[in-house]
C-alpha positions in Angstrom: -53.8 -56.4 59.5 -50.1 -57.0 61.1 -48.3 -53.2 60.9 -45.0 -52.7 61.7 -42.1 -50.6 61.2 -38.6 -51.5 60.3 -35.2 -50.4 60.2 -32.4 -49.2 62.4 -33.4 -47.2 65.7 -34.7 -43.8 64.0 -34.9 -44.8 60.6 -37.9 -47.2 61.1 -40.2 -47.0 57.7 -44.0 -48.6 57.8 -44.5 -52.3 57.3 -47.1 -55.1 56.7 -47.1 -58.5 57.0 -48.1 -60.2 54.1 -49.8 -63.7 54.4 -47.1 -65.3 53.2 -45.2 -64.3 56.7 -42.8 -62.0 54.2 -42.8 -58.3 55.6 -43.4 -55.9 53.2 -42.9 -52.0 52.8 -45.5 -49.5 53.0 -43.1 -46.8 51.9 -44.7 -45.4 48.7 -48.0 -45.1 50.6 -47.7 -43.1 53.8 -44.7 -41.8 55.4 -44.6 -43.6 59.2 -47.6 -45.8 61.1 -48.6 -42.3 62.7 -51.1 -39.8 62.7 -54.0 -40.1 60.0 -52.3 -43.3 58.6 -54.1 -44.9 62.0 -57.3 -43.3 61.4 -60.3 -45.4 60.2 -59.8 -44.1 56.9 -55.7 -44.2 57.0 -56.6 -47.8 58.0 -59.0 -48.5 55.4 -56.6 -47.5 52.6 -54.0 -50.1 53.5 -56.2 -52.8 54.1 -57.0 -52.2 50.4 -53.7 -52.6 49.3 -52.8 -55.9 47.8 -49.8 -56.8 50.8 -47.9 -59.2 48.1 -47.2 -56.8 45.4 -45.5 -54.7 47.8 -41.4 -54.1 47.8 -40.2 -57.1 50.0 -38.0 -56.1 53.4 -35.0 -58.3 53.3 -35.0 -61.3 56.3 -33.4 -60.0 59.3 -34.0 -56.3 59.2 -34.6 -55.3 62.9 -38.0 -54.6 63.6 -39.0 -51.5 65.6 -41.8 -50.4 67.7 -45.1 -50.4 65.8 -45.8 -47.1 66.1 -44.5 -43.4 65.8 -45.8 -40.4 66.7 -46.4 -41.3 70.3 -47.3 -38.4 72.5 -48.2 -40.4 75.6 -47.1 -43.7 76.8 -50.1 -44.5 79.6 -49.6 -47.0 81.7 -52.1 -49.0 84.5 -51.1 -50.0 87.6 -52.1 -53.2 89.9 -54.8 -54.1 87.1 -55.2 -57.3 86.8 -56.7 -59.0 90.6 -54.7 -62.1 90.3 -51.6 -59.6 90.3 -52.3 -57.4 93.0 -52.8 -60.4 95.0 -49.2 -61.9 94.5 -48.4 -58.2 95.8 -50.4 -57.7 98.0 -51.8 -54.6 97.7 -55.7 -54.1 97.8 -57.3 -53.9 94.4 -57.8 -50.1 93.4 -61.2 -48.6 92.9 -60.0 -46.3 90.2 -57.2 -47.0 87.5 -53.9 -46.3 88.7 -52.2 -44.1 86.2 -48.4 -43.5 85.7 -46.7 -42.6 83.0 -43.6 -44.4 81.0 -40.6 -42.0 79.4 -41.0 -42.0 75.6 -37.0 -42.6 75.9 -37.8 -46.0 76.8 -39.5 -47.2 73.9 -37.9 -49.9 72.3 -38.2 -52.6 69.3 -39.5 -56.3 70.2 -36.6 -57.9 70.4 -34.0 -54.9 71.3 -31.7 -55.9 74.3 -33.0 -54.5 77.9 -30.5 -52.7 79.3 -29.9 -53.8 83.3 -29.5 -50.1 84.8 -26.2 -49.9 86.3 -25.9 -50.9 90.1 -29.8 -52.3 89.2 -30.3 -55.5 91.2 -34.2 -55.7 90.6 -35.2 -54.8 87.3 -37.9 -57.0 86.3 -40.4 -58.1 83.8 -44.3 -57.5 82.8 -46.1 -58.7 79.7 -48.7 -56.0 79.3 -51.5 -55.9 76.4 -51.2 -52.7 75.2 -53.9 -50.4 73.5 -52.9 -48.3 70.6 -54.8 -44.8 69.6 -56.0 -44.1 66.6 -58.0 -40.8 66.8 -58.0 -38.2 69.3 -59.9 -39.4 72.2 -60.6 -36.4 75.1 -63.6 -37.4 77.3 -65.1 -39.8 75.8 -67.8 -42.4 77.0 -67.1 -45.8 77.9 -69.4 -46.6 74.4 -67.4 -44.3 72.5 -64.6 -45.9 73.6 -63.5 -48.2 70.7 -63.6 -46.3 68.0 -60.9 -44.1 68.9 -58.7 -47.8 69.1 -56.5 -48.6 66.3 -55.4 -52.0 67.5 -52.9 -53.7 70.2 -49.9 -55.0 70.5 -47.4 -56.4 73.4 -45.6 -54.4 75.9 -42.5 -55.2 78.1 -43.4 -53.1 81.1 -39.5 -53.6 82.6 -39.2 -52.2 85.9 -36.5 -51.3 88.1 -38.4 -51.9 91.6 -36.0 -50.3 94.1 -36.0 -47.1 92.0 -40.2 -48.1 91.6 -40.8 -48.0 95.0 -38.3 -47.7 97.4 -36.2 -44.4 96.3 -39.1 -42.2 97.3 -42.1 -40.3 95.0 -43.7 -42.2 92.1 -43.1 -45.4 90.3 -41.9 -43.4 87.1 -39.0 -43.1 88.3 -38.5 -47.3 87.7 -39.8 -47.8 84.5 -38.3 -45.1 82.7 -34.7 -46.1 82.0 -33.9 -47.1 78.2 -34.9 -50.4 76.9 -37.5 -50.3 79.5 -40.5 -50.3 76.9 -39.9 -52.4 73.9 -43.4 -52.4 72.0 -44.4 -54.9 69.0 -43.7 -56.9 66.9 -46.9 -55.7 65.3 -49.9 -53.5 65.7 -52.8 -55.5 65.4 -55.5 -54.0 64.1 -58.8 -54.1 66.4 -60.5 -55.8 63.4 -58.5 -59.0 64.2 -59.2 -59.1 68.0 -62.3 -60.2 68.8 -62.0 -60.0 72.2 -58.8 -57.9 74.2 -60.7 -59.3 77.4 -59.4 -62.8 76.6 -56.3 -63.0 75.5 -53.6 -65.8 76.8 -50.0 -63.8 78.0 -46.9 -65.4 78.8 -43.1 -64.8 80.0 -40.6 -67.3 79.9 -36.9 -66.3 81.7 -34.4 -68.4 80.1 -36.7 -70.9 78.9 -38.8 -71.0 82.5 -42.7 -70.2 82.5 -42.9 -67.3 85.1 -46.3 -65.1 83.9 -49.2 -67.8 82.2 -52.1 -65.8 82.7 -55.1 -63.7 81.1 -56.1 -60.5 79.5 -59.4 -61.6 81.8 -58.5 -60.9 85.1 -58.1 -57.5 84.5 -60.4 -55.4 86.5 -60.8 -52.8 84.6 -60.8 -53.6 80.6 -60.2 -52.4 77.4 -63.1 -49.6 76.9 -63.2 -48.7 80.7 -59.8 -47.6 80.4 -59.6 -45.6 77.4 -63.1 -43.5 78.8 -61.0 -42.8 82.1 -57.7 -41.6 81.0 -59.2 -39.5 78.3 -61.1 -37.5 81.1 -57.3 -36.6 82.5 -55.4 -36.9 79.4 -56.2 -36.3 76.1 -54.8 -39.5 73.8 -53.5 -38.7 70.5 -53.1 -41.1 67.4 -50.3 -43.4 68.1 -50.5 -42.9 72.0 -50.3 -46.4 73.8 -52.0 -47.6 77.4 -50.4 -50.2 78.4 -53.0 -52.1 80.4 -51.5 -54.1 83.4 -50.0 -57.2 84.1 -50.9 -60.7 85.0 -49.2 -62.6 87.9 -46.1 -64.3 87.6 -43.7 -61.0 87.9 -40.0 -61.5 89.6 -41.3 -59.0 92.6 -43.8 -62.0 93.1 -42.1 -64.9 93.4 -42.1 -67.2 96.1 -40.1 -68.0 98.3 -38.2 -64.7 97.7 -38.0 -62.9 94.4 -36.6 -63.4 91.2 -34.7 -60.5 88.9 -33.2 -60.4 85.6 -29.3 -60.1 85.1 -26.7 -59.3 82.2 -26.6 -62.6 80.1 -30.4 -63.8 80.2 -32.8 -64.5 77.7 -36.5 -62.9 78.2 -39.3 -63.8 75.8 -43.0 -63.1 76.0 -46.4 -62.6 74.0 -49.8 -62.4 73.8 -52.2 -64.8 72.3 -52.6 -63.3 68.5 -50.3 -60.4 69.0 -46.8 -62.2 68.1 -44.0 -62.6 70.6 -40.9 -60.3 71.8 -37.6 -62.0 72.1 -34.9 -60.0 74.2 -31.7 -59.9 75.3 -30.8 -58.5 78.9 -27.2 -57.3 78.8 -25.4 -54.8 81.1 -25.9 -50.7 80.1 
């Protein structure tokens, strides 16, 4: 299944897609994509519904992130090698945790808002892991069954606030805008395999990330067994998993960042695409 939410920032209700591409309400069967609604069983129970016969949402509505509910918003650090080479930085042993403000969740194709005075906010297509039951310690085996699906993350960044303003990299990818998740969750039963999954960015039209969910060095169930021993994830929690190569800090012969005015679209093979506007906050 394709789940989404849509609606104006706030007053997102649940979605499907039906096969017919048409989005459809979910409405009159559970009250948000949150909590037990991404549950095996919450999932079950929609996947049982007949997606056609549901109320139709009119062409156009804004789409909003997949998910509500979210308690954390993990993401991974220098995890994919071919990345931390373009850096770099040495490949880390251990996952590199930081965490994103819940303020800067966003829809898929909501504007990014270029911090004021910013001169380095940049981009990251992430694949990004979506809870669906309460996952404290648990094994690398036991892993996937507390995964409800995936969908694409814009890991935006503000890299002089990131890294060269002193303490963590929170303080960079925090600002608003700077998380847009979606278009849709995917459930897992439709990805057969998150460790090989084409990514792209384009920047006004250019190829800048063309890379692979397989160069990541540590994958899908590694990840959720780690940052459950530190943090216990909650239904609708999100890891967003890392980055391919291809970022603005990494181009050659000097960097590349976004401005007001600039059109920044990306996606992951299977997951749908985000489409976004970068305009001045």
């Amino acid at each position: 299944m394709k789940l989404l939410r849509h609606g104006k920032p706030g007053q997102e209700k649940p979605g499907i897609l039906a096969p017919d591409g048409s989005l459809r309400d979910l409405s009159a069967h559970i009250s948000d994509l949150a909590g037990a609604a991404l549950s095996p069983d919450g999932l079950r129970a929609l996947a049982a519904l007949d997606p056609l016969t549901l109320p139709e949402v009119a062409p156009g509505t804004r789409l909003g992130p997949p998910v509500a509910g979210m308690r954390n918003f993990v993401c991974i650090g220098l995890n994919y090698a071919d990345h931390a080479a373009e850096t770099g930085a040495t490949p880390p042993r251990e996952p590199i945790i930081f965490l994103k403000s819940l303020g800067a969740i966003a829809g898929p194709h909501d504007d990014i808002l270029i911090p004021p005075g910013s001169v380095k906010t940049d981009w990251e297509v992430e694949l990004a892991i979506v809870i669906g039951t309460t996952a404290r310690r648990v094994s690398i085996e036991q892993a996937l069954a507390h995964v409800a699906g995936y969908t694409v993350c814009n890991d935006v960044s503000e890299r002089e606030w990131q890294s060269e303003r002193g303490g963590t990299w929170d303080k960079g990818k925090g600002f608003d805008s700077f998380g847009p998740l979606g278009p849709w969750l995917v459930t897992a039963d439709e990805v057969a395999d998150p460790q090989n999954l084409a990514m792209f960015t384009d920047v006004d039209g250019k190829r800048m990330q063309d890379g692979s969910s397989s160069t990541m060095i540590f994958g899908v169930t590694e990840l959720v067994s780690y940052v459950s021993h530190c943090i216990t994830l909650h239904p609708g929690d999100i890891i967003a998993t890392g980055t391919p190569p291809g970022v603005g800090l990494g181009q050659k012969p000097q960097p590349v960042f976004l401005r007001a005015g600039q059109t920044v679209r990306l996606g992951i093979e299977g997951l749908g695409e985000q489409v976004h506007k970068t305009v001045d906050a």
